[in-house]
N, C-alpha and C positions, 0 to 999 in steps of 0.2 A: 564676949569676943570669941571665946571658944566656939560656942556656935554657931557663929559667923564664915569661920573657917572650916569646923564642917561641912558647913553647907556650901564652901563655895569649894570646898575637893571635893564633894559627891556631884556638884554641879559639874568641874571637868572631867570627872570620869565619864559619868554618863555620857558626857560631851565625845571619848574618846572612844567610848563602847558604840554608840551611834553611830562613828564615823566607822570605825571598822566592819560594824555590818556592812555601810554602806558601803565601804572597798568590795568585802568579800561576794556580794552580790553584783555589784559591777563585774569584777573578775569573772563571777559565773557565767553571767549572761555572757560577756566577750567571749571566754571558752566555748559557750554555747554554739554565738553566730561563726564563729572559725569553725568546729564542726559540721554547722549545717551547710556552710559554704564549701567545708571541703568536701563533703558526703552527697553536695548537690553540681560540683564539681565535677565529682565521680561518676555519677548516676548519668550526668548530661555528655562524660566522654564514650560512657558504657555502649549511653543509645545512639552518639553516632558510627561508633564502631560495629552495634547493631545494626543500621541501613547500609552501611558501607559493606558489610559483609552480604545482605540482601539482596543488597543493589548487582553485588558482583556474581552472584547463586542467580536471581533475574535475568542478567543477563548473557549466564552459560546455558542456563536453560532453553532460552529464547534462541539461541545457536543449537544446540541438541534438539529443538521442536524442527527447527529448519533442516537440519539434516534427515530427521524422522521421516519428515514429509515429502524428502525426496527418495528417501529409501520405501515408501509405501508408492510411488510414480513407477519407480524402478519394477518394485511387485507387481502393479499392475501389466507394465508392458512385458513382464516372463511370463504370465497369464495369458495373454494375446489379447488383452482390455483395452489396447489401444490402435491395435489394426484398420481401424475405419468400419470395422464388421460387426462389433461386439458391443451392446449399448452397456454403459457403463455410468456413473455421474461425472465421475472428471472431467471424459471426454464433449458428453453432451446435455448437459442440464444444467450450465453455468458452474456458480462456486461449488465446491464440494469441500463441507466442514466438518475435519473428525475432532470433536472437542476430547481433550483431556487422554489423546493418544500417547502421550509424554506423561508416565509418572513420574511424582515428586516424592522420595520416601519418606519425609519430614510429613508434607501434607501441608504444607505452611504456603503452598502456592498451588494457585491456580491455572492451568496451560492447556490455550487452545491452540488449533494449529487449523491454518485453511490453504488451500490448495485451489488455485484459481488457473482459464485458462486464458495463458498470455498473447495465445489466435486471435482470441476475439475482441482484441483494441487493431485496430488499422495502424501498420505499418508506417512511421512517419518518415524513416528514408526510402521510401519507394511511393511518395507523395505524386499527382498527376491531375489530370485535367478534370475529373471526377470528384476528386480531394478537392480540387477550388473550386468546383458547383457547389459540394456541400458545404462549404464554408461561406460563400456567398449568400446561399439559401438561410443558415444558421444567423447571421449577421443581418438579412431582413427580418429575421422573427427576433431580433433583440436579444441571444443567445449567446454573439460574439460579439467583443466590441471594436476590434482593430480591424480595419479595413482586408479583407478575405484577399485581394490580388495582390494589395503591398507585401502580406505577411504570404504572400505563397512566391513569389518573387523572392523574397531574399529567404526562404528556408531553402528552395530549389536550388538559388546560387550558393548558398554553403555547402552543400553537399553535393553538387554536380562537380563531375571532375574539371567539365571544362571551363573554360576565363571568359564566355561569352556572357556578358553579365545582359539580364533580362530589367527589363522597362522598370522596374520597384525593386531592382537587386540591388546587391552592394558586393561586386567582386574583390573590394578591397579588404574585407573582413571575410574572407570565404577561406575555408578547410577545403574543401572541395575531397571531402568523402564522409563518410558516415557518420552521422551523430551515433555516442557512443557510450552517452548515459543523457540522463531525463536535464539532469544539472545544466548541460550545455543553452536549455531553451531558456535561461537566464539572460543568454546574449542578447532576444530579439524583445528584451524589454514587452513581455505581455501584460496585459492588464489582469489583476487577479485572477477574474472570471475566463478568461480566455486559457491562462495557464490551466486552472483546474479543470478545462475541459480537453487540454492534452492529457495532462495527467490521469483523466479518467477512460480519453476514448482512442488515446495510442500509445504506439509503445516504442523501441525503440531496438527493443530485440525482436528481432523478427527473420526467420529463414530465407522470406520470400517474400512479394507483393501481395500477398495472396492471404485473405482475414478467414478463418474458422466461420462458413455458413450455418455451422449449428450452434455456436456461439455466443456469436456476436448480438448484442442486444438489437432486441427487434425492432424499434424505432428507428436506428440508424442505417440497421437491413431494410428498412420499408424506405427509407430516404434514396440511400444508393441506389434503389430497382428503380424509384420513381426518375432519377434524375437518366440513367438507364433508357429508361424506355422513352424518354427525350434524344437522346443524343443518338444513339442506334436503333432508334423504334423494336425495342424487344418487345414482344410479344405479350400483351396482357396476362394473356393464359398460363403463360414458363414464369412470370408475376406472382402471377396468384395461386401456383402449385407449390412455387418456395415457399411464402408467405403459410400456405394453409397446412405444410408439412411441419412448418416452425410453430404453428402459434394454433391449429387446430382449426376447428369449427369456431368455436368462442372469438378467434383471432386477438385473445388474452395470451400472453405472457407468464409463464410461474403457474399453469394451472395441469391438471391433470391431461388433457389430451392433446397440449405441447410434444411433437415428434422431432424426428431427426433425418437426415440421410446417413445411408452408410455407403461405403467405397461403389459398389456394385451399382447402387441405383444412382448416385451421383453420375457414374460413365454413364450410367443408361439415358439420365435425363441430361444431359448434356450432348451424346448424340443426335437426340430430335432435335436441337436447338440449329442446327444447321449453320447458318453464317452467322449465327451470333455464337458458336460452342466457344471459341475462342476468346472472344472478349470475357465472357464469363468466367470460364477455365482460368483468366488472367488473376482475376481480382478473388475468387473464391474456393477454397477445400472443403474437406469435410473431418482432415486430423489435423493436430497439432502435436508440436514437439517440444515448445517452450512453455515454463508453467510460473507463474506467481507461487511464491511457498509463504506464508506470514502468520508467523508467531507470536502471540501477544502472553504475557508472563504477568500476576499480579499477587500479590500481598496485601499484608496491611503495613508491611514496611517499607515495601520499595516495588515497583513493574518496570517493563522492558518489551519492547517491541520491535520485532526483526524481522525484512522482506530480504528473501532473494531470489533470484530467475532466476530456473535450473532449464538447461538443455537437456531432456529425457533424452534426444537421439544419439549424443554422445557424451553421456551420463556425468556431467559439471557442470557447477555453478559458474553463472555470467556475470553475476552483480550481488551487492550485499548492501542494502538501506535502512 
């Protein structure tokens, strides 16, 4: 009977030592997932405190490229790089791109800055009977999709001063003066495709009527002449001197014996134009004063991307996107 009872207290001990492992390993393990949870807690507030601090380094940076690039516009015109005399890239070879003009003393971001000029998009509050050819012609090549007189009709009535509302206006929704960022072409309901090609071939800041002829992408240059030498029979030849001074022999684009005018030969070639100097003189220069500035800022934590239009002639910013 004794050994009976031995055996059945060494049976609950054992029974009692078993369980308390199995407490004290329970306990571990939970001690354990509370650590890993609070440690991984930790680690996940670290690193968004990491991008958030990035994010906001990104996008001081992205404002200091912007201002860089307008302080390097400023250097150019105390140069005389922008006179109409002086070839330069800014003025006449489209973008001009100085990457990595903005240092970062971490090193932890990368900062480009480009400098575009804002001449060479066409004027959309000095829109005209020119502007709805080519919109028309765009729209038979499947380019534009909204009707080119409806959509020239009510962009003319928003921004004409006067109340005489035109055949596809609407004077009831008219400002009647200047659109005064890109935002406002939201009102006239465009189709994708139609917005992105304001947004690419006009602008909205603009001094004058008048598009940068050294500029302005040559397709659209070859458009205008052509519609041009329709409406006021311009002269093949004043055609084909712009064209061959823009785009060369090759009459390529982007290549090596792509020219310019400067101030001097532009009066020159404008006085043979005789009763046409005028109409021409209206719609084309050969400086500009307003410039795209756009900074793009990136990491492996966080980027940032910032345009603004600076007025080089009286040296401030117009917009910030």
């Amino acid at each position: 009977m004794r050994a009976n009872l031995n055996k059945s207290f060494l049976s609950h001990r054992t029974a009692r030592k078993s369980f308390a492992i199995a407490y004290v390993i329970a306990a571990a393990v939970l001690i354990a997932a509370i650590i890993l949870a609070t440690v991984s807690n930790v680690s996940s507030s670290l690193f968004q405190v990491r991008k958030r601090v990035a994010k906001i380094r990104a996008m001081q940076l992205a404002e200091a490229g912007c201002i860089e690039g307008a302080e390097r516009l400023r250097a150019y015109m105390r140069k005389g790089g922008l006179d109409g005399n002086v070839h330069n890239d800014i003025a006449w070879q489209g973008p001009f791109v100085a990457k990595k003009i903005l240092s970062d003393p971490a090193q932890e971001f990368s900062v480009t800055v480009s400098i575009s000029d804002e001449g060479s998009r066409l004027p959309l509050n000095y829109i005209d009977d020119l502007d709805k050819a080519y919109w028309i012609g765009l729209h038979e090549e499947g380019m534009l999709d909204a009707q080119p007189e409806v959509l020239w009709d009510r962009i003319a009535d928003y921004i004409d001063p006067d109340a005489d509302m035109r055949l596809h206006g609407d004077e009831s929704h008219a400002k009647n003066k200047a659109i005064a960022s890109p935002a406002e072409l939201a009102l006239f309901d465009l189709p994708l495709k139609d917005r992105q090609f304001f947004d690419a071939e006009y602008t909205v800041y603009a001094e004058d009527a008048r598009v940068n002829i050294n500029t302005i992408p040559a397709e659209t240059l070859k458009a205008l002449l052509a519609i041009l030498r329709e409406k006021i029979s311009l002269r093949s030849n004043a055609i084909d001197t712009i064209v061959k001074r823009r785009l060369g022999d090759d009459e390529k684009e982007g290549t090596d014996d792509d020219g310019y005018f400067v101030s001097d030969e532009w009066t020159s070639f404008l006085s043979g134009l005789g009763p046409f100097k005028k109409v021409i003189d209206a719609r084309f220069k050969v400086t500009s004063s307003i410039f795209r500035v756009s900074c793009t800022v990136t990491s492996k934590d966080a980027s940032s991307e910032l345009s603004a239009t600076y007025d080089l002639a009286n040296e401030k910013f117009l917009s910030f996107s």
